[in-house]
C-alpha positions in Angstrom: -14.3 -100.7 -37.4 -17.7 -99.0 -36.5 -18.7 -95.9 -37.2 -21.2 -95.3 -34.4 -21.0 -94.5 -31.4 -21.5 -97.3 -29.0 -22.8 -97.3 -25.1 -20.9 -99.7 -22.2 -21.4 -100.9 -19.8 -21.0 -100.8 -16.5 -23.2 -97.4 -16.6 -21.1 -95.6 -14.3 -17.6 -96.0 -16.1 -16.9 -93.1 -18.4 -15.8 -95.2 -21.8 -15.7 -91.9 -24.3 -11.6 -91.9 -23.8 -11.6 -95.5 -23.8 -9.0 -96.5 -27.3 -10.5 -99.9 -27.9 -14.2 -98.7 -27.9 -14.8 -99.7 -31.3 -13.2 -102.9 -30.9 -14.6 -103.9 -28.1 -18.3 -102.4 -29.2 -17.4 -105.4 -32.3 -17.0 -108.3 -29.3 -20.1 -107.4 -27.6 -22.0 -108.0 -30.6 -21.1 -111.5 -31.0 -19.5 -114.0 -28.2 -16.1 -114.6 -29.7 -14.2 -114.7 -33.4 -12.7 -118.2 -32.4 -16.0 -119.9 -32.0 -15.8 -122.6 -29.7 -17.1 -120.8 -26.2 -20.6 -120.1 -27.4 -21.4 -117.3 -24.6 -21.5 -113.6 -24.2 -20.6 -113.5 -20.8 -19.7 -115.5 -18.0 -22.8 -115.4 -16.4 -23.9 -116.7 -19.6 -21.6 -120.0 -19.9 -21.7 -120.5 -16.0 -25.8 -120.5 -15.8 -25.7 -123.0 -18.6 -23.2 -125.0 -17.6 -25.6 -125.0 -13.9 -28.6 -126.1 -16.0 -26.6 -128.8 -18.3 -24.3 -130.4 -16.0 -25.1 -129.5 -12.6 -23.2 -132.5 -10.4 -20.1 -131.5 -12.8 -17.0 -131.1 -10.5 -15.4 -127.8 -10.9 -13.3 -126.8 -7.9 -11.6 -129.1 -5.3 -9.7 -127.3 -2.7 -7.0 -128.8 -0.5 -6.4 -125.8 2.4 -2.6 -127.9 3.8 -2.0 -128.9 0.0 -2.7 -132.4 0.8 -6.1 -132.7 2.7 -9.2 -131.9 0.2 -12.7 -130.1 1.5 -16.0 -130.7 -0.6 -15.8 -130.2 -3.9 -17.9 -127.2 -5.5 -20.3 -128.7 -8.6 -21.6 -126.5 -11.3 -25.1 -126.5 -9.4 -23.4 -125.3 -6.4 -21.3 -122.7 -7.9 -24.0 -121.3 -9.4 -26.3 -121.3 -5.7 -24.2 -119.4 -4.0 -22.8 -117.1 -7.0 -26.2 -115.8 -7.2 -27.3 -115.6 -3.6 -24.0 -113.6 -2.9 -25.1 -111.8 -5.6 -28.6 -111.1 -4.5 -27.2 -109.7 -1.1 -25.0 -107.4 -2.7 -27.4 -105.8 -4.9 -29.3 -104.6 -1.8 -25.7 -102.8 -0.8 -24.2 -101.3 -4.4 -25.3 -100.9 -7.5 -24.5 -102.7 -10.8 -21.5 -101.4 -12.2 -19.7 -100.5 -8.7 -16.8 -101.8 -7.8 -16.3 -104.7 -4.7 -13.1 -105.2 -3.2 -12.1 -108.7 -2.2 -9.9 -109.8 1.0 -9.9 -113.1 1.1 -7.4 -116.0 1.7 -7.1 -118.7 -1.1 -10.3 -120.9 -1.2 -13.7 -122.0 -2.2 -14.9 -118.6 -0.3 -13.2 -116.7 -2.6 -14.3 -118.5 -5.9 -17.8 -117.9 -4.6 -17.6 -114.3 -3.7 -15.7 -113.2 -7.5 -18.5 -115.2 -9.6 -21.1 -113.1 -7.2 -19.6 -110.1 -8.1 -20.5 -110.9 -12.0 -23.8 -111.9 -11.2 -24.9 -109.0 -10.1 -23.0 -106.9 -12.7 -20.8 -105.9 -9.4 -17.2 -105.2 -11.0 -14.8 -107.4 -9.1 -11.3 -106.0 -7.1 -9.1 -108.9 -6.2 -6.8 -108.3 -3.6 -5.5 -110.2 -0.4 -5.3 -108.6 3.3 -1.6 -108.2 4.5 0.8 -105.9 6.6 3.6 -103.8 5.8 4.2 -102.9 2.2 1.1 -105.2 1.3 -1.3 -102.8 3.1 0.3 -100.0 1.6 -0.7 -101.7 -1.9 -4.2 -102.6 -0.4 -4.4 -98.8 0.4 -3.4 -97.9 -3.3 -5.8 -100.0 -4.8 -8.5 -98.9 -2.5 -7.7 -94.7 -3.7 -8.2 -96.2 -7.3 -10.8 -98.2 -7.7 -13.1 -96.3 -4.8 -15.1 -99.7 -4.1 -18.3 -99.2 -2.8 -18.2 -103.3 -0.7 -16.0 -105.2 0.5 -16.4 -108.9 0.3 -14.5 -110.8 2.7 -14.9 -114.0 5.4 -15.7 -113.5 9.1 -12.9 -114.5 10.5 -10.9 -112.4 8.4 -13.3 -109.4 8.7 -12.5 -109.7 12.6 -9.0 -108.4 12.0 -9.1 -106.8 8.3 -11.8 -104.0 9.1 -9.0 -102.9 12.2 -6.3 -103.4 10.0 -7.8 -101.4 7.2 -9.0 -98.8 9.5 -6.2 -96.1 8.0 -7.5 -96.9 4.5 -10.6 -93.8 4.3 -11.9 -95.3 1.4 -12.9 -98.2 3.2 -14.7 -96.7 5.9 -17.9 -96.0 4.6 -18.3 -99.1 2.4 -20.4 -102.0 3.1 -18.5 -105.4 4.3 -20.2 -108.3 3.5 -19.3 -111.8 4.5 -19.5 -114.6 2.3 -19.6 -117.2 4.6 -23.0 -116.4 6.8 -24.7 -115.8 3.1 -27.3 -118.8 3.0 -27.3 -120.5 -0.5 -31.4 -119.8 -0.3 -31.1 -116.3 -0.7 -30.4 -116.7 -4.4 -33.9 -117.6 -4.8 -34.9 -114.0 -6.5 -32.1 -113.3 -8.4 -32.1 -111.9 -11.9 -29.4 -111.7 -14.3 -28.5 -107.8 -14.4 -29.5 -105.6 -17.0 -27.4 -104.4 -20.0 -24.4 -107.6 -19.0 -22.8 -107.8 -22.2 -19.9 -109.0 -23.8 -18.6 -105.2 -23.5 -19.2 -104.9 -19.4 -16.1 -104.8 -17.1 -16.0 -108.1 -14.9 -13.1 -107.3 -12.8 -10.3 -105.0 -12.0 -6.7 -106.5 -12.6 -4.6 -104.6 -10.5 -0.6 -105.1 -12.2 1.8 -106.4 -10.0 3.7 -103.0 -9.7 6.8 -104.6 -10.8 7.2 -101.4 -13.2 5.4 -98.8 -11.4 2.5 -97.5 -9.3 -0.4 -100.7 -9.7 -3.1 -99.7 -12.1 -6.8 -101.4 -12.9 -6.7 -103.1 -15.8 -10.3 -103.0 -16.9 -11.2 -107.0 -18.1 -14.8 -107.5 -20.0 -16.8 -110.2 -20.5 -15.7 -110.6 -24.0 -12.0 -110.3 -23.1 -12.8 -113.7 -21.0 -14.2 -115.3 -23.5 -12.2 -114.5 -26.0 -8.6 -115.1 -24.2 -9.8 -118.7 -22.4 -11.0 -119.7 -26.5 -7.1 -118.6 -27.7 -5.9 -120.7 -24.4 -7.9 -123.8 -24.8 -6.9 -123.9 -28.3 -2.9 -123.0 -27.7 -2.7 -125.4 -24.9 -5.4 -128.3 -26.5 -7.7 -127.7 -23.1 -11.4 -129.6 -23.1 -14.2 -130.7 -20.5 -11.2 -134.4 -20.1 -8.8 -131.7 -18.4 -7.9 -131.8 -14.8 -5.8 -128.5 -14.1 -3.9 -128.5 -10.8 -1.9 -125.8 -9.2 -1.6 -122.8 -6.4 -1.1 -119.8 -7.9 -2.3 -116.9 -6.2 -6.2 -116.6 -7.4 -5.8 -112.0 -7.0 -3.1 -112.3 -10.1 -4.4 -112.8 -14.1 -2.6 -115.7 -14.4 -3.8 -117.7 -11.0 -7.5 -116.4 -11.5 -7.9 -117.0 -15.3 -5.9 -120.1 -16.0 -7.1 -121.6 -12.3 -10.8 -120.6 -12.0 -12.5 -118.4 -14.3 -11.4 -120.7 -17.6 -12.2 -124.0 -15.7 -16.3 -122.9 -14.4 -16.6 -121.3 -18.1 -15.2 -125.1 -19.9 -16.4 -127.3 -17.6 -13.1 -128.7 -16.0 -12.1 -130.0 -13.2 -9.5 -127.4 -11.1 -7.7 -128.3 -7.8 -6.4 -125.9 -6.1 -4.0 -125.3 -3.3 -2.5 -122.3 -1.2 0.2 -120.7 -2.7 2.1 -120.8 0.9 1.4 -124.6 0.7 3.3 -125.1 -2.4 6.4 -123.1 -1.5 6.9 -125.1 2.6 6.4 -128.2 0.1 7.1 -128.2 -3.6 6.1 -131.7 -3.9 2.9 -131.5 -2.9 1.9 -129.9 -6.4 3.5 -132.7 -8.0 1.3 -135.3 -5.5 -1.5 -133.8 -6.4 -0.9 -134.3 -10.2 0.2 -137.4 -9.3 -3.1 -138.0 -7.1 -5.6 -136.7 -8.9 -4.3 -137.6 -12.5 -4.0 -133.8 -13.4 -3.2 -133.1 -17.1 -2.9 -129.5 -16.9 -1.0 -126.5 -14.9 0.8 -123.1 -15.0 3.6 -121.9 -13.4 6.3 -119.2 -13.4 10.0 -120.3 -13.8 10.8 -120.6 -10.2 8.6 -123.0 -9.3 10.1 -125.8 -12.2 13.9 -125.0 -10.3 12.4 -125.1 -7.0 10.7 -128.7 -7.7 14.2 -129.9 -9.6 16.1 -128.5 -6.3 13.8 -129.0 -3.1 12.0 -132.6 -4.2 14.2 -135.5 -3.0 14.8 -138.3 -5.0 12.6 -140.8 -2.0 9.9 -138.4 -3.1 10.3 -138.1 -6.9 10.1 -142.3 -6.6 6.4 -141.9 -5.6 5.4 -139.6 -8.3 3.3 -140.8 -11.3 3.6 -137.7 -13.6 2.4 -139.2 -16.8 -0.9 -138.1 -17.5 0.8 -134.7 -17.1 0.0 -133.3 -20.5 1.0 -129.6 -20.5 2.3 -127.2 -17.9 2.6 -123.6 -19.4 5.5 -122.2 -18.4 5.0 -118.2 -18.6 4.8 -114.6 -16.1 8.7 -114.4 -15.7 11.6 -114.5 -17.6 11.8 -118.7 -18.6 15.2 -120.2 -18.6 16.3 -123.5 -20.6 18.5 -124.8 -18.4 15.5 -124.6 -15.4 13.6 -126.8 -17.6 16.3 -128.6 -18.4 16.9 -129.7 -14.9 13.6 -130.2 -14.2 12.6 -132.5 -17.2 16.1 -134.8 -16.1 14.8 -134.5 -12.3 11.3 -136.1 -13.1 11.9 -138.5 -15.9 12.0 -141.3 -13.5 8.2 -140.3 -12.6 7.0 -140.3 -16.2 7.4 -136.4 -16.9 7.3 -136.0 -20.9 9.6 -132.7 -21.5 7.2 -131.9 -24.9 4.2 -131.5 -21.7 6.3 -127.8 -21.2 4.7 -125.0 -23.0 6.2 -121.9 -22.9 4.1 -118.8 -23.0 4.0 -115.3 -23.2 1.2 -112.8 -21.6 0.2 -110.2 -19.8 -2.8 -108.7 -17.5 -2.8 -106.2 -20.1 -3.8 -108.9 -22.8 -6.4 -110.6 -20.2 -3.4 -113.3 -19.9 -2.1 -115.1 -22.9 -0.8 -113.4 -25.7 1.3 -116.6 -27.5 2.5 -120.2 -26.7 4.8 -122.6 -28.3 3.2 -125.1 -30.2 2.2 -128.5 -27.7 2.7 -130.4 -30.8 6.4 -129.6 -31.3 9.3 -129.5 -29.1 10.2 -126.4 -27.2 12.5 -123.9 -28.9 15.6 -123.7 -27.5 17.8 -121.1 -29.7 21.3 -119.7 -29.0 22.0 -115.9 -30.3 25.2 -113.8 -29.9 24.8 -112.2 -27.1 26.5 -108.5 -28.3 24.7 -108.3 -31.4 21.7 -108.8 -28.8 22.7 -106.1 -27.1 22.9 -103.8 -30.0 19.0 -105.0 -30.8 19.8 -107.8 -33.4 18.9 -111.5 -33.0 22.1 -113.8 -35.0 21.6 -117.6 -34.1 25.0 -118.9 -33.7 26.0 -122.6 -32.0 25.1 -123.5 -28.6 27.9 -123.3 -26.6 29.5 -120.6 -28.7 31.8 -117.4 -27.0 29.0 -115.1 -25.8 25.9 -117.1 -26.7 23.1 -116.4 -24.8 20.5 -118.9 -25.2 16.3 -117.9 -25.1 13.1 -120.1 -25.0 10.6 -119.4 -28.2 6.8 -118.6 -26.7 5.6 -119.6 -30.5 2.6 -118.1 -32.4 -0.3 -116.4 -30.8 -3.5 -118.1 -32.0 -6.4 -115.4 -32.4 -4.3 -112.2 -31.5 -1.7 -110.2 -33.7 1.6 -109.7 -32.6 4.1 -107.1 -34.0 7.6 -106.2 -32.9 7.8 -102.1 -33.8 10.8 -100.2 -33.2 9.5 -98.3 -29.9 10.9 -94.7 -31.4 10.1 -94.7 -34.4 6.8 -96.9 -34.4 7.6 -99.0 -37.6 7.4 -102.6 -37.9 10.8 -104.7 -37.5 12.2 -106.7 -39.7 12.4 -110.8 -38.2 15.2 -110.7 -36.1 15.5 -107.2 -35.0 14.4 -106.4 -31.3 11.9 -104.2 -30.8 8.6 -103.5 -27.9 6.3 -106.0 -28.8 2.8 -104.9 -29.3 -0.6 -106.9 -29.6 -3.8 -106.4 -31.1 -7.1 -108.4 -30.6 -9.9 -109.1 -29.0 -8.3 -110.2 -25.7 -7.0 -106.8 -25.3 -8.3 -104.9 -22.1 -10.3 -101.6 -23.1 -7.6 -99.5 -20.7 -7.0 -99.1 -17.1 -9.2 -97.5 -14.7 -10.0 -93.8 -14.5 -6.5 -93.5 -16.5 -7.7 -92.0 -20.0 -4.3 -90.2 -20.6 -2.1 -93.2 -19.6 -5.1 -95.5 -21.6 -4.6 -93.9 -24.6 -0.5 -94.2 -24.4 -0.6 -97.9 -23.8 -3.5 -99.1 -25.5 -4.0 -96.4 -28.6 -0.6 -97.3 -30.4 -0.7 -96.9 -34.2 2.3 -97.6 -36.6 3.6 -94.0 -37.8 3.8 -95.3 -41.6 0.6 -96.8 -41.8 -1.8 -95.9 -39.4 -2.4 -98.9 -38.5 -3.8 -99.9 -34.9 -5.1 -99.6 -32.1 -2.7 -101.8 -30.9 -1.3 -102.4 -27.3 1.7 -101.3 -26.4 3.4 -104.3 -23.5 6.6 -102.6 -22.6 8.3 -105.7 -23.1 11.2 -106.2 -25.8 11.6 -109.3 -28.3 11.7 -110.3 -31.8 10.0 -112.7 -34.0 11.7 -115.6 -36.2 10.6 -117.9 -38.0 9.5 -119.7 -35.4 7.8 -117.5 -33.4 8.1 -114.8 -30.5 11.1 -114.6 -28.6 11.0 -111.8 -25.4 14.6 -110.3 -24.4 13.1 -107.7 -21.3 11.7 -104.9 -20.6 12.0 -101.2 -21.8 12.2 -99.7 -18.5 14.7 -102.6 -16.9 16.9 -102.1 -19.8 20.6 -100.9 -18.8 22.1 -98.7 -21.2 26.0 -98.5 -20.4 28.3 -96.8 -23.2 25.9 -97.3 -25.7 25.0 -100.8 -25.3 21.8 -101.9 -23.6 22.2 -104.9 -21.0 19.2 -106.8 -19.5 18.7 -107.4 -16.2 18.0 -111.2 -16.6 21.4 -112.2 -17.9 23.1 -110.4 -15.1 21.3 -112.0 -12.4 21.3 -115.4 -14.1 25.0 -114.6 -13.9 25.0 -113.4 -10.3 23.7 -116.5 -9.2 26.4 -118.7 -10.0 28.5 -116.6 -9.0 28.9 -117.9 -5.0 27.2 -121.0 -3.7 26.2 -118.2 -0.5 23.7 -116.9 -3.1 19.9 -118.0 -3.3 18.7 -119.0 -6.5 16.1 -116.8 -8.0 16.9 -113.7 -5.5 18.7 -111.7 -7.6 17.7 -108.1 -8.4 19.7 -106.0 -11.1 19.0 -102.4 -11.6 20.1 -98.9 -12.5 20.8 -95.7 -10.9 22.3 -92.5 -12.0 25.3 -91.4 -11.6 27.0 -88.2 -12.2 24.8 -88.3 -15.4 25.3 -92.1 -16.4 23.4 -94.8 -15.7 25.5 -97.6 -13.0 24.5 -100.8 -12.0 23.3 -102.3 -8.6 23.5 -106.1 -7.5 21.0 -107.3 -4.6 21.4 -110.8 -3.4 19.8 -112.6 -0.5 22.8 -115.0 0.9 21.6 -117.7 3.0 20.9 -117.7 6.1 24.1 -118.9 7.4 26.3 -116.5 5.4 27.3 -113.4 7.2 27.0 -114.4 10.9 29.2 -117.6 11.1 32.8 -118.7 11.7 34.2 -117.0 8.3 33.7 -113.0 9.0 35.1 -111.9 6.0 32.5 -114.1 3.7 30.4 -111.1 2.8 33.1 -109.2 1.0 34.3 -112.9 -0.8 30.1 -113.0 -2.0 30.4 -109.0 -2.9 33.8 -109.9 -4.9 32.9 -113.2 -6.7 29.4 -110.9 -7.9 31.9 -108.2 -9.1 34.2 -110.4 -11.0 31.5 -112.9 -12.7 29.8 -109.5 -14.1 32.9 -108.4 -14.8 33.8 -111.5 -16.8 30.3 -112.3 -18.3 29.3 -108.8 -19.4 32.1 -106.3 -19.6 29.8 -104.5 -17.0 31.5 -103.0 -13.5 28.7 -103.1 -11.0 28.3 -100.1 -8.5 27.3 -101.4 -5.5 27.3 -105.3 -4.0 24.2 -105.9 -1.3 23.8 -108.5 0.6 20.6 -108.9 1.7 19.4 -111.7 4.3 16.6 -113.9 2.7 13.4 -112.7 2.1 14.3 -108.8 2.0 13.8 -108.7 -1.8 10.0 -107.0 -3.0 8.3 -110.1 -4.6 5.1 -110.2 -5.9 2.7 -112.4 -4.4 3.4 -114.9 -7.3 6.9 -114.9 -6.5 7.8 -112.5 -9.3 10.7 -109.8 -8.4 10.2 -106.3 -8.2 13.1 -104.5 -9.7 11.4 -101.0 -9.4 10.3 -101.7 -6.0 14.2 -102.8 -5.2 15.4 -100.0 -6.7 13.0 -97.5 -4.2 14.3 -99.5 -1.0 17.9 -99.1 -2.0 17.7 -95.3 -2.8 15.5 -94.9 0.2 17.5 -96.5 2.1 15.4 -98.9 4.0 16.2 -101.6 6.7 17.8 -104.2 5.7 18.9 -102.0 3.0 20.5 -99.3 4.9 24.4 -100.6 5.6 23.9 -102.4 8.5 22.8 -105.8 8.1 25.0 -107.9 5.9 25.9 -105.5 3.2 29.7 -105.6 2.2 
């Protein structure tokens, strides 16, 4: 650790309560510990990568999922970073923040990498309506953005939209897509860009709570996409393809910031695109001979359920090489069925990686070796439940079976008893914490809520800073294996059940059900914590020739529970599809169900198809 203390940048973002000051001060004297990205910054890597390669091919967009528009080069990347940059320094100074409405696309690309060349810190975020704007507004009250970089078209709409949102009334909108590539011509790299300055503002999906800014720096880049190209064996041959949403860590990182930093080829598609069509992420592996991509859970049981088999019969998945699997809970049997469903199109099953991460971390945390199978294991499901891991045969009474996310490779991982901050022994379940260079330096203007979550030191040692995750797992030989979260945990009787397994277990529970709309929580009552179901039933459950269907749905949930966990559930809803709080990503919002089901809230409030 240092000893001095050290100044960073952005100059107007008060650091002194900042826990991982010292260890980030250590990144922004040196590019990374791993070695192989030779840059400071992202500036850095993307102005070389301009003057080395410049016809390289870096992002391919394809606006329907099928159809492609020009490709941007490295030349051209770096044209109209900087002239978008050079505009905005006439508006803001470095180190103020710039919020971004944009759909998916080049436009977007183009505006973020301005942002960091003018030492702008960038706000991802996506204009929508209803509870969206409601987040828009949030973010807005937080990170007090001094422009807003959007498109024209959408600034026709957005600026009336966002007319509620105070913050944004007296900010400069700039449009990205009038910005002539010539105006670059004067730029200059910022002063005091470092390895230690903020690049961008990840706002958490809120699936847990109010969003907050997680503050991401140059170094954190580098070092995260150095432990990612080495987990997942990425290099200048890869061709990533996929269409996750480019506001979220996992989207931007894995999708465009690590692909202009190494030089590889990304295509891209609307996230909107991908869920009408499923297979159209698969043609465009197929198409464009993509060897890499990310994805939550859903998507691999969407493909193995929506693709028909006329479809699968065109695929050519074999120079698929790795697809990591990671931002939601991973189940085997979804891999399972999608490794049978596309073997007939040349899908390896070793090309799945599960990982484990977080916007806290950057992104990636760990990954399961590429070079070994995946880690299927089967544990006892009530010793889980009273925190200890015991392998026991598949198919066993009560076995509950989890998917290893392996070794981390350049961050430390502990598992630490949450209460009394001591290190586990292998096999116990505890909150998994991480310490390393990828680790954000804290979220925005939070210093009290910094210091809880990143500041954690073991009581018996001293030893930190580490990051706390909120997330619960256990280590084995083999590597990490996550169980939940702290705050979705159940506790009924004494024993703690995870809201996973009961969902999992919901949604075989009726063929009404849709799979992967499932959300288990808690609420209190009379002092003691009971448990909620909400489905969405499809669409022609409810409203048809069989009346009494709803109550069969409500019972079939009650008994499976019943049956699979000991656990009497509360309250049944039934909820029509698309009622459930997802994140743009597709991730459910347990908290966010939970606040519409106290509140009360249409469809929530009795009278649509609730039993």
């Amino acid at each position: 650790m240092l000893d001095e203390p050290v100044s960073l940048s952005p100059r107007d973002v008060d650091m002194s309560d900042t826990p991982n000051k010292q260890r980030h001060a250590m990144s922004s004297r040196r590019a990374t510990t791993l070695g192989a990205v030779n840059f400071e910054t992202v500036v850095d890597a993307l102005r070389a990568n301009s003057a080395h390669t410049p016809d390289r091919k870096l992002f391919t967009f394809l606006p329907d999922g099928e159809e492609e528009e020009p490709s941007l080069t490295s030349s051209m990347l770096d044209a109209k970073a900087r002239a978008v940059a050079a505009i905005l320094r006439t508006h803001v100074e470095p180190g103020s923040r710039a919020l971004l409405l944009f759909a998916p696309g080049q436009d977007f690309i183009i505006a973020f990498f301005g942002c960091l060349y003018a030492g702008v810190v960038a706000v991802p975020a996506y204009p929508q309506r209803g509870r969206g704007m409601l987040r828009l507004a949030g973010i807005a009250e937080d990170a007090q953005p001094a422009a807003v970089l959007t498109t024209s078209s959408i600034r026709t709409f957005a600026e009336a939209a966002t007319g509620s949102i105070p913050e944004l009334q007296e900010t400069a909108w700039l449009t990205v897509d009038t910005i002539p590539d010539g105006y670059g011509a004067g730029w200059s790299p910022p002063a005091l860009l470092e390895a230690s300055s903020v690049a961008f503002l990840q706002y958490t999906s809120g699936s847990t709570g109010q969003p907050k800014g997680v503050m991401v720096t140059h170094g954190n880049l580098i070092h995260n996409i150095e432990l990612i190209c080495r987990s997942l064996d990425l290099d200048e041959s890869t061709v990533n393809v996929g269409w996750l949403p480019p506001y979220h860590d996992m989207g931007l990182i894995s999708m465009i910031i690590l692909p202009a930093v190494m030089r590889i080829h990304s295509v891209l598609m609307p996230t909107m695109a991908f869920l009408q069509r499923p297979v159209r992420w698969l043609h465009a592996i197929s198409k464009y001979r993509g060897t890499a991509s990310a994805a939550p859970n859903f998507a691999f049981e969407l493909c193995a359920r929506k693709v028909p088999e006329e479809d699968r019969k065109s695929l050519d998945l074999s120079s698929w090489a790795v697809v990591a699997n990671g931002a939601e809970p991973i189940r085997a049997e979804s891999l399972q069925r999608f490794c049978y469903a596309f073997a007939s199109s040349g899908f390896r099953p070793e090309a799945i990686v599960p990982v484990y991460g977080l916007a806290e971390s950057t992104l990636m945390v760990s990954g399961a070796p590429t070079a070994q199978p995946r880690i299927f294991r089967a544990f006892d499901g009530g010793e889980l439940e009273r925190g200890v891991a015991r392998g026991v045969p598949e198919g066993s009474p009560d076995a509950r079976v989890l998917v290893g996310c392996g070794i981390s490779q350049g961050l430390e991982v502990a598992i630490v008893d949450p209460q009394e901050r001591v290190r586990c022994r292998l096999g116990q379940v505890g909150e998994i914490w991480v310490a390393g260079e990828s680790v954000a330096v804290g979220y925005w203007q939070r210093p009290d809520v910094s210091r809880e979550v990143f500041a954690a030191t073991l009581s018996d040692s001293d030893e930190g800073p580490f990051m706390r995750t909120g997330d619960l797992g256990f280590q084995t030989e083999e590597g990490l294996f996550v169980t939940g979260r702290i705050k979705d945990v159940i506790i009924v009787a004494g024993r703690n059940h995870y809201p996973q397994d009961i969902e999992r277990t919901t949604e075989c529970a009726h063929s009404a059900i849709r799979p992967g709309c499932v959300a288990v929580f808690s609420v209190e009552t009379d002092g003691e914590e009971a448990v909620v179901v909400a489905v969405e039933v499809r669409r022609e459950t409810g409203g048809g020739k069989d009346s009494a269907e709803p109550e069969s749905v409500a019972r079939a949930v009650r008994r499976a529970v019943m049956q699979e966990h000991r656990l009497a559930v509360r309250d049944v809803v039934l909820l029509p599809a698309g009622s459930l709080p997802k994140t743009s990503s597709g991730k459910l919002q347990r908290g966010e169900s939970r606040k519409d089901y106290l509140a009360g809230q249409s469809p929530w409030n009795g009278k649509g198809l609730r039993p």
